[in-house]
C-alpha positions as CSV (number, residue, x, y, z in Angstrom):
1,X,56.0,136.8,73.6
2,X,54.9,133.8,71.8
3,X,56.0,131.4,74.5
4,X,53.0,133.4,76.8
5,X,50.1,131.6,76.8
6,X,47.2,133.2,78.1
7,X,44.0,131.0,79.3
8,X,41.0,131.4,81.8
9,X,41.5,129.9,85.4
10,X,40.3,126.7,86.0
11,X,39.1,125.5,89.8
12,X,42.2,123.2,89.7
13,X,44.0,126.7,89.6
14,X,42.8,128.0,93.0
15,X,45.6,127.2,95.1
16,X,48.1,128.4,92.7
17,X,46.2,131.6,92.0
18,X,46.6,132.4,96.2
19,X,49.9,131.6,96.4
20,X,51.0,133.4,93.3
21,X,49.3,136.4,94.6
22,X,50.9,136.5,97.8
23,X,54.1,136.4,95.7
24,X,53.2,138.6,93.0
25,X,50.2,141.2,94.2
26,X,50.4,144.3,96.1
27,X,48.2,144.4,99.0
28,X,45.2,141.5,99.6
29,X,41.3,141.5,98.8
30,X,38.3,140.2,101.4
31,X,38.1,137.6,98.9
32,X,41.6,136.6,98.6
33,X,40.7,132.8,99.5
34,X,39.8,129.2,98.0
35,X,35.7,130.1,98.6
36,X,36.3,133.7,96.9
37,X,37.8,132.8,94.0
38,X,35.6,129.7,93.5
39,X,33.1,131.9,93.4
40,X,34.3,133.9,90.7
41,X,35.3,131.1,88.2
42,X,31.8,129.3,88.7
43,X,30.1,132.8,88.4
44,X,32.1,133.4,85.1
45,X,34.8,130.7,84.0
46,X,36.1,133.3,81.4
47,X,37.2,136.2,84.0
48,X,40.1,135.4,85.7
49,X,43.2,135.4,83.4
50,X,46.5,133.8,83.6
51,X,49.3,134.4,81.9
52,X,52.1,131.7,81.8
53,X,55.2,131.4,80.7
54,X,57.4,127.3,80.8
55,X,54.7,126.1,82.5
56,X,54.4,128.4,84.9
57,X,52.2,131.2,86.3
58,X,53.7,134.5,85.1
59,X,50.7,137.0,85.8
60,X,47.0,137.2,86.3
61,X,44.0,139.6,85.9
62,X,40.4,139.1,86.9
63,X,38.2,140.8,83.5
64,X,35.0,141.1,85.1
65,X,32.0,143.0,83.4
66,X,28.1,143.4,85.5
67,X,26.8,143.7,82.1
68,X,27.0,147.5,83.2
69,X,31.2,148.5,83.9
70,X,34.0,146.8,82.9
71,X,36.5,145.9,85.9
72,X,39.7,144.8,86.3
73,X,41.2,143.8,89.2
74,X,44.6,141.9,90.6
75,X,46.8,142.0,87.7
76,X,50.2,141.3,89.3
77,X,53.1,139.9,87.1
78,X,55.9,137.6,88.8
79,X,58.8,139.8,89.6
80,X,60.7,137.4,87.5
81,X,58.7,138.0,84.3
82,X,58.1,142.0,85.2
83,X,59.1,144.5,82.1
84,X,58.4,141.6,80.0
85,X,55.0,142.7,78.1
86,X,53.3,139.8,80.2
87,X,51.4,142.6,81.9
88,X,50.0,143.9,78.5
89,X,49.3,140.9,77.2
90,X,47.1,140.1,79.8
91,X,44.9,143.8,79.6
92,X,45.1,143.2,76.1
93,X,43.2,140.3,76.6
94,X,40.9,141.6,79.2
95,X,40.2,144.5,77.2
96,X,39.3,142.2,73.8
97,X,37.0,140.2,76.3
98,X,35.3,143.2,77.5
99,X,34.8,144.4,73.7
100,X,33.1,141.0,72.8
101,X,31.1,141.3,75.6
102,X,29.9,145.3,74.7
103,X,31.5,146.8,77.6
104,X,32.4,150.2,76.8
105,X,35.0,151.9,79.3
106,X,37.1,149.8,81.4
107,X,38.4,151.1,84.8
108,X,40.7,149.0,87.1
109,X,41.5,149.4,91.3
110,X,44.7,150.5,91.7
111,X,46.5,151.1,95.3
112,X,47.2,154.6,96.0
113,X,50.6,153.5,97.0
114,X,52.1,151.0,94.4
115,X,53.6,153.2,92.0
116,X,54.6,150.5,90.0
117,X,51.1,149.5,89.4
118,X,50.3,153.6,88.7
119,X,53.0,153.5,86.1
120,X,52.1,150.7,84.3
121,X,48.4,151.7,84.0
122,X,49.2,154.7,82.6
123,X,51.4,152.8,80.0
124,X,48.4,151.0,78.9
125,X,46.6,154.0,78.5
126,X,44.5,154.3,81.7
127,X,44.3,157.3,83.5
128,X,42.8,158.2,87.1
129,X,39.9,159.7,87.9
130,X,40.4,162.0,91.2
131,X,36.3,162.9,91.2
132,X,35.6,159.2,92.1
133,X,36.2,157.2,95.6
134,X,35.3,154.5,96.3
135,X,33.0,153.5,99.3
136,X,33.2,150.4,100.7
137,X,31.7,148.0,103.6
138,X,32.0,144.7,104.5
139,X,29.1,142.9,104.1
């Protein structure tokens, strides 16, 4: 793994971060566009998280903490770097971030139906909670 380097998105990385997500991620967020993630890098520079690999983008996770719960959110790996450790590397990352900042549990949003994702969640030591749901509405 020493070839992965890890770093915080930059605004330059917007377009890259989209396109690599359509290629990478199951399923697509509200704010899958240029003004959502803009957003989230101006609102904290250190939360999104890419992992590369040669120069080029081999995963990504957004580490965000409310200064209440610790979130994480899109991590998706390239299929061409999958089985790799590039996924652990970047919650390994996301959870050392979420220690420095005090957060004390992390919990992550997983499809119901990528059983990929399921698996390698549980790998890392996650496990679901059934009690919750979430409840959403567009604002």
């Amino acid at each position: 793994m020493s070839d992965l380097h890890i770093r915080h998105a930059t605004l330059a990385d917007i377009d890259d971060v989209l396109g690599f997500w359509r290629e990478a991620a199951e399923g697509t967020s509200i704010s899958d566009d240029r003004e959502g993630v803009a957003r989230l890098i101006e609102r904290d520079p250190e939360a999104l998280l890419l992992a590369e690999r040669g120069g080029a983008l081999a995963g990504s996770v957004i580490a965000g903490f409310d200064g209440w719960r610790c979130h994480a959110y899109r991590l998706a790996v390239h299929p061409a770097h999958r089985r790799q450790g590039v996924g652990t590397a970047l919650l390994e990352a996301a959870e050392k971030r979420f220690a420095a900042l005090g957060g004390r549990r992390a919990d992550a949003m997983v499809l119901e139906a990528n059983e990929r994702a399921q698996h390698a969640w549980g790998a890392s030591g996650y496990h679901r909670e059934d009690h919750w749901r979430r409840w959403v509405k567009p604002l």
